[in-house]
C-alpha positions in Angstrom: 3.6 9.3 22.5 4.9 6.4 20.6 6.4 8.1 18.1 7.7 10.2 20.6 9.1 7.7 23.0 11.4 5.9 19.7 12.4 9.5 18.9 14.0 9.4 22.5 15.8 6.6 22.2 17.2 6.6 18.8 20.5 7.2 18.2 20.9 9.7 15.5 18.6 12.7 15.1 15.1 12.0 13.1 13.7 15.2 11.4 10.2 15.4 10.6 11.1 15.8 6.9 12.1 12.4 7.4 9.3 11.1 8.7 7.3 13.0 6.2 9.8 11.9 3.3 9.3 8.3 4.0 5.7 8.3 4.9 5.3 10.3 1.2 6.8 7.4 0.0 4.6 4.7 1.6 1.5 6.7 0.9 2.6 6.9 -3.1 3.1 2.6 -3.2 -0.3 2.3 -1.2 -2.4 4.7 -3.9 -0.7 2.5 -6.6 -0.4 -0.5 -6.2 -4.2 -0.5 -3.9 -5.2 1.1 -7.1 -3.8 -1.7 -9.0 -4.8 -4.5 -6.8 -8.4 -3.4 -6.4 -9.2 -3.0 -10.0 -7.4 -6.3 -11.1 -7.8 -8.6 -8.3 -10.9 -7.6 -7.0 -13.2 -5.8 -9.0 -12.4 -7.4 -12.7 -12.9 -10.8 -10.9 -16.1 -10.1 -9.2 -17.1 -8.0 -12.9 -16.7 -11.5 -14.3 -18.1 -13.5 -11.7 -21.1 -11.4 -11.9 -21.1 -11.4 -15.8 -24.4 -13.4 -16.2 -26.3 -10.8 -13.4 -25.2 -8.1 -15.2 -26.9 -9.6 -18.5 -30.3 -9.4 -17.0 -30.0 -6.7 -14.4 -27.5 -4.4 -16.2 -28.1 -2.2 -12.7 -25.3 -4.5 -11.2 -23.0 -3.5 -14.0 -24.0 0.2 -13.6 -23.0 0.1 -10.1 -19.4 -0.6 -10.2 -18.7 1.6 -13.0 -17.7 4.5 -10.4 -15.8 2.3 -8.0 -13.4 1.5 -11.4 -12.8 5.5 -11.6 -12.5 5.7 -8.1 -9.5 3.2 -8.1 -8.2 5.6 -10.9 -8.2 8.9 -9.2 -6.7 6.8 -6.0 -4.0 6.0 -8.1 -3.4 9.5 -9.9 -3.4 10.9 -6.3 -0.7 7.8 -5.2 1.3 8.9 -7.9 1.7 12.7 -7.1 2.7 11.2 -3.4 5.0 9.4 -5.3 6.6 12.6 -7.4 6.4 14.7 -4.5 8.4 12.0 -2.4 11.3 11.7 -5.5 11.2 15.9 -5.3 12.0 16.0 -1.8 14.2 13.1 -2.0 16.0 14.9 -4.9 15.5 18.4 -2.6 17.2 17.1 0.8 20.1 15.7 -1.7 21.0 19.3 -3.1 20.6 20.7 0.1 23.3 18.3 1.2 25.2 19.1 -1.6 24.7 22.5 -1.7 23.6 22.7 -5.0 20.5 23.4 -7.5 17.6 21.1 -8.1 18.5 21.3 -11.2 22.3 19.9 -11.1 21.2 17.1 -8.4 18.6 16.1 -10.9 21.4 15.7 -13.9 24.0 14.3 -11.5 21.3 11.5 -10.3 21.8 10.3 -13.8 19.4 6.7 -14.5 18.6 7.2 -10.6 16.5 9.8 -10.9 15.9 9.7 -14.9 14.0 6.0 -14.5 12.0 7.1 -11.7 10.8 10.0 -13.6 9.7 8.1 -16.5 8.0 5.2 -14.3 6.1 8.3 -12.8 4.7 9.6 -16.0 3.7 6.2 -17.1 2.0 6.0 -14.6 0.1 9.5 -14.4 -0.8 8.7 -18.3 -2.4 5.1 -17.8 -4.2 6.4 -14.2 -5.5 9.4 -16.5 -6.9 7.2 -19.2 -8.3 4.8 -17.1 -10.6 7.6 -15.7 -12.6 6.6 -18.9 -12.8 3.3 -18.0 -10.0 2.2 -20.5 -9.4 -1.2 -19.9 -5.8 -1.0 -21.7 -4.9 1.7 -19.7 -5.2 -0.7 -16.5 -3.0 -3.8 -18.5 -0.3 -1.2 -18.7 -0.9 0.2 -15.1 -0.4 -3.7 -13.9 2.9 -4.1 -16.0 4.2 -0.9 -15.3 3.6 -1.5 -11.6 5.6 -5.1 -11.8 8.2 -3.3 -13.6 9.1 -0.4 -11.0 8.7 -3.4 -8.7 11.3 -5.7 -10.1 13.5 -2.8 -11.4 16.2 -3.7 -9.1 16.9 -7.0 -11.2 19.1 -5.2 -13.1 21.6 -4.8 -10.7 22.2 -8.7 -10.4 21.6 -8.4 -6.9 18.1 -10.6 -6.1 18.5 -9.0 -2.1 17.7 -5.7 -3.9 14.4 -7.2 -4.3 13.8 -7.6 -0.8 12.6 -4.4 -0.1 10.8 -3.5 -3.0 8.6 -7.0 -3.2 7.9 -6.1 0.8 6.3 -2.8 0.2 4.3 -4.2 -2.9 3.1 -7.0 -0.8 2.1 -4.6 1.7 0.5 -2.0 -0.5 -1.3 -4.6 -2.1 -2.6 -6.2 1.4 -3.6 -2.7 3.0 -3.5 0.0 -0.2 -6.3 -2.8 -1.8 -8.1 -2.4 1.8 -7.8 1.0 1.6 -9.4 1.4 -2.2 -12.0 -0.9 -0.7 -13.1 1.3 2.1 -12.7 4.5 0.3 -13.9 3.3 -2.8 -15.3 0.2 -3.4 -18.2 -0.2 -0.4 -19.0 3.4 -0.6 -20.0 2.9 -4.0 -21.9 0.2 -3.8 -23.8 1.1 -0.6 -24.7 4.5 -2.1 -25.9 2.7 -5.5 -29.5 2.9 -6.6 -29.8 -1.3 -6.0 -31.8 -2.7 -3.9 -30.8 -3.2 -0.1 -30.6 -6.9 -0.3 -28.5 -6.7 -3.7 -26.3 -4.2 -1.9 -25.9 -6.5 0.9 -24.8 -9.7 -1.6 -22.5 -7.2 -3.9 -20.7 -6.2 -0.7 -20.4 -9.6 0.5 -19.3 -10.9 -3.3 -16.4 -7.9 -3.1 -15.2 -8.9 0.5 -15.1 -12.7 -1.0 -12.7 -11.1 -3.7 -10.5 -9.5 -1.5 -9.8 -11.7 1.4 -7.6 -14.1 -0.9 -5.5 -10.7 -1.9 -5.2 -9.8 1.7 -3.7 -13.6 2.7 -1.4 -13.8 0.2 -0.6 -10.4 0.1 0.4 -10.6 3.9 2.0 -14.3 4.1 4.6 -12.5 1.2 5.0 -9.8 3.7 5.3 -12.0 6.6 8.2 -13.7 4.3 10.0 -10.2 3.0 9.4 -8.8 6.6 11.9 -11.5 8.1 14.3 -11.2 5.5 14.9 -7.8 6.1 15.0 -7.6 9.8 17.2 -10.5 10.1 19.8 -8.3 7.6 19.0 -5.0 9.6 19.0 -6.5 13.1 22.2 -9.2 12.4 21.9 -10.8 15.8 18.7 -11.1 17.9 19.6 -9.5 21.3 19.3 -6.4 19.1 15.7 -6.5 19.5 16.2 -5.4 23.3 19.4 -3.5 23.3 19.2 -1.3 20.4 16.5 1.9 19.5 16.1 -0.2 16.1 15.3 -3.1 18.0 12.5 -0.9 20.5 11.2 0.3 16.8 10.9 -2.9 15.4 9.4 -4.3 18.2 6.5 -1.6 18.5 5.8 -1.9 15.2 5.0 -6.2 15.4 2.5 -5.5 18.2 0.8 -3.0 15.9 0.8 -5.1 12.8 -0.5 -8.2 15.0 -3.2 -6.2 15.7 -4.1 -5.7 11.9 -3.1 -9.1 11.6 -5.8 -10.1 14.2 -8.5 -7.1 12.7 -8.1 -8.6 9.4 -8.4 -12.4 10.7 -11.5 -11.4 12.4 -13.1 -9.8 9.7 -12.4 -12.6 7.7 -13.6 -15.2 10.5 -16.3 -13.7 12.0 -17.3 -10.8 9.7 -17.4 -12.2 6.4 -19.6 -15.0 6.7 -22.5 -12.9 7.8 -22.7 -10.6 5.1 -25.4 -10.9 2.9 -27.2 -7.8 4.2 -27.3 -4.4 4.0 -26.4 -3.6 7.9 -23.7 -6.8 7.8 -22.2 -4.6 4.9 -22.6 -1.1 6.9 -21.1 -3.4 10.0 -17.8 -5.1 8.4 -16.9 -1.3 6.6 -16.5 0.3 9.6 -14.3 -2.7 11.1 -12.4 -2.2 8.5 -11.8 1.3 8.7 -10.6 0.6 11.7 -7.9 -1.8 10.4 -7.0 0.7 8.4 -6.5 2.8 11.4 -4.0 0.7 13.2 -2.1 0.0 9.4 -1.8 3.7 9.2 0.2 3.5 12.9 2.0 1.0 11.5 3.3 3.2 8.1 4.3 6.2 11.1 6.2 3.6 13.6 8.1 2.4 9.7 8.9 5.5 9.2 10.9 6.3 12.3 12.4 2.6 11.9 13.7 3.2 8.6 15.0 6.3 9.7 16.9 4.8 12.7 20.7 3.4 12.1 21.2 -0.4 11.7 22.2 -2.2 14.6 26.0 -3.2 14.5 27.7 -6.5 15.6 29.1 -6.2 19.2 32.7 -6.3 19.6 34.4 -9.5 20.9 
């Protein structure tokens, strides 16, 4: 009905290709760059917190072994999103055009050349690091920061803006989501103990709450530098469908704002157990719920035209 509603009120025509065009696109940063930000910032840090356990209980060690593939094949499957999303792109160009994949692929030029290459770097390192290759993930991490930053070429640092935002995002909420799908699964299926599964769960929550605030105070940061260029004056945030967008979309993320502080607040400091553990993974499925609302309302906001200055 949302959806719906801004669909109404927009000024030019949305297409579902659009809205499934973009969410493609959100869906292929998320897989990454979660991907990314779970094996890096969460479980490599906990692996070496819990370095001196693992010497004497190598069951701890054993444990996490398939969360690290997990975060692999959630980043091969971010990076087909992300090749299907540069097809379709390329697709919905030609169709414009009237011409061939084929021609709209060599008239792209570097446009679509680089993106190509960034997504086979990144299907290579995702498919080694199946074999728990730890080189394969240093690459993954520099390869991610470089398709990040790859608009520093241009000279123009507000080219950045965008890019940074969705990385900051897809390393708040596409770390979340490994976690969820990957991470607590595989430790509350594991063979340990239930009060060791209780403390590893609690150990990888300690991990990623740091991720998740500075994650999301960068995208609190980005986030206002881009509506402020989109929006240009503030009565656009009543008087304009982009505006009516925009505005559904805050009352969404405060809610994953507010799911997230809870579960850090209230959540987090009773874990320790085995049903704490069971307890604080299904609140965060349900963060994940309401961040997946928030990816559909972008979508239609990206869609929709920039507001324009009033005349005099």
């Amino acid at each position: 009905m949302i959806v719906h509603a801004l669909l109404q009120a927009a000024e030019d025509q949305i297409t579902a290709s659009d809205l499934v065009l973009e969410y493609a696109g959100f869906l292929a940063y998320f897989g990454v760059f979660g991907a990314i930000g779970f094996r890096w910032l969460v479980l490599a840090r906990m692996g070496r917190a819990e370095s001196a356990a693992a010497s004497r209980d190598d069951a701890i060690a054993r444990s996490l072994q398939p969360a690290d593939t997990g975060a692999a094949i959630v980043g091969l499957i971010g990076t087909l999103f992300m090749l299907i999303n540069l097809l379709m792109s390329i697709s919905a160009r030609a169709a414009g055009k009237g011409i061939s994949l084929g021609a709209a692929i060599a008239a792209g030029g570097s446009r679509i050349t680089v993106p190509f290459v960034f997504i086979g770097l990144f299907l290579i390192t995702f498919a080694i690091a199946l074999k728990r290759v730890r080189a394969a993930w240093i690459i993954a991490g520099l390869v991610g920061i470089a398709y990040s930053l790859q608009g520093i070429t241009s000279g123009k640092w507000a080219s950045l803006v965008n890019p940074v935002h969705e990385t900051a995002a897809a390393l708040w909420l596409g770390t979340l989501l490994v976690l969820v799908t990957v991470g607590l699964p595989t430790l509350l299926r594991s063979p340990l103990p239930p009060e060791s599964r209780g403390l590893a769960v609690a150990d990888m929550i300690g991990r990623f709450y740091p991720v998740a605030i500075c994650a999301s105070l960068l995208l609190v940061a980005t986030g206002i530098t881009t509506a402020w260029r989109h929006l240009k004056f503030v009565a656009a945030l009543w008087t304009t469908s982009y505006g009516y967008a925009l505005d559904v979309k805050l009352v969404f993320v405060a809610i994953v704002a507010a799911l997230g502080a809870w579960n850090w607040r209230r959540m987090r400091p009773r874990l320790g157990t085995e049903a704490a553990a069971q307890e604080i993974h299904r609140s965060a499925k349900a963060e994940l719920f309401f961040a997946a609302i928030v990816l559909l309302i972008t979508g239609v906001l990206v869609s929709l035209p920039a507001p324009h200055l009033p005349h005099p």
